[in-house]
C-alpha positions as CSV (number, residue, x, y, z in Angstrom):
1,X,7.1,-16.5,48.9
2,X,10.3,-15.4,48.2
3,X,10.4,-17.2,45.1
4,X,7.8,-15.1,43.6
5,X,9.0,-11.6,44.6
6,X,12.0,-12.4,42.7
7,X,10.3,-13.8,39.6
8,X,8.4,-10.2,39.9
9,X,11.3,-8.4,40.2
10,X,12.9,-10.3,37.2
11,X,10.1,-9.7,35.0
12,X,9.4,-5.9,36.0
13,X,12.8,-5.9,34.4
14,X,12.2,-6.9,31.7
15,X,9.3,-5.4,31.3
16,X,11.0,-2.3,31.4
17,X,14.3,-3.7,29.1
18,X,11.2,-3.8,26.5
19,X,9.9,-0.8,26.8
20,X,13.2,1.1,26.4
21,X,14.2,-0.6,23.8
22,X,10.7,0.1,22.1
23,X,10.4,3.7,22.8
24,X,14.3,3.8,21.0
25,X,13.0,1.6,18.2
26,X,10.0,4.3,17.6
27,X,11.9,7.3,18.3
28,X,14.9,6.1,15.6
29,X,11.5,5.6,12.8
30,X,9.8,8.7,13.8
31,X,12.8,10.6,13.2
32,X,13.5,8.8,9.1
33,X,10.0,9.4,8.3
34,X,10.0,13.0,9.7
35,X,13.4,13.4,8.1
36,X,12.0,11.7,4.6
37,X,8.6,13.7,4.8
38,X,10.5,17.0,5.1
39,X,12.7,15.9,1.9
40,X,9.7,15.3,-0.1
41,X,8.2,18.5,0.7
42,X,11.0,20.5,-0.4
43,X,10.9,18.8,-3.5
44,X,7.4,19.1,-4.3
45,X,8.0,23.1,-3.2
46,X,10.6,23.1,-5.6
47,X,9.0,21.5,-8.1
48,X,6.1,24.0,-7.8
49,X,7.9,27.2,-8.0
50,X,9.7,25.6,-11.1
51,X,6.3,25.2,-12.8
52,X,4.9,28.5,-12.1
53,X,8.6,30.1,-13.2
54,X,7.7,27.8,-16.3
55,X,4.3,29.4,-16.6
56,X,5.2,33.1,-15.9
57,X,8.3,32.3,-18.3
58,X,5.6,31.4,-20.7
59,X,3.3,34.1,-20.7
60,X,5.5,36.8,-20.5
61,X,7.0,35.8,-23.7
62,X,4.2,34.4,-25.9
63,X,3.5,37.1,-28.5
64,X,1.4,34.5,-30.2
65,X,-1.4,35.8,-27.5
66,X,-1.7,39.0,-28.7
């Protein structure tokens, strides 16, 4: 009887020696892809306002339109 409460203890242990080192694992990957998604949205922001500069730029002096 003894036997097995330690073998439960051991592996509750364990158990949890998994789970925290899981829930670091995830936490360290949410954190690159939350970091990387927030890099490419700036750059498809700025690569938006450069096109509509480009486009504003392009209309405003076009006297080929008129």
């Amino acid at each position: 009887m003894e036997n097995a409460i330690y073998w439960m203890i051991l592996a509750g242990f364990v158990g949890m020696v998994i789970y925290f080192i899981d829930e670091w694992r995830m936490e360290k990957h949410y954190e690159k892809g939350y970091w990387a998604g927030r890099s490419a949205g700036w750059k498809a922001s700025n690569e938006h306002q450069e096109n509509i500069r480009k486009l504003k730029s392009r209309a405003v002096f076009d006297y080929d339109k008129n």
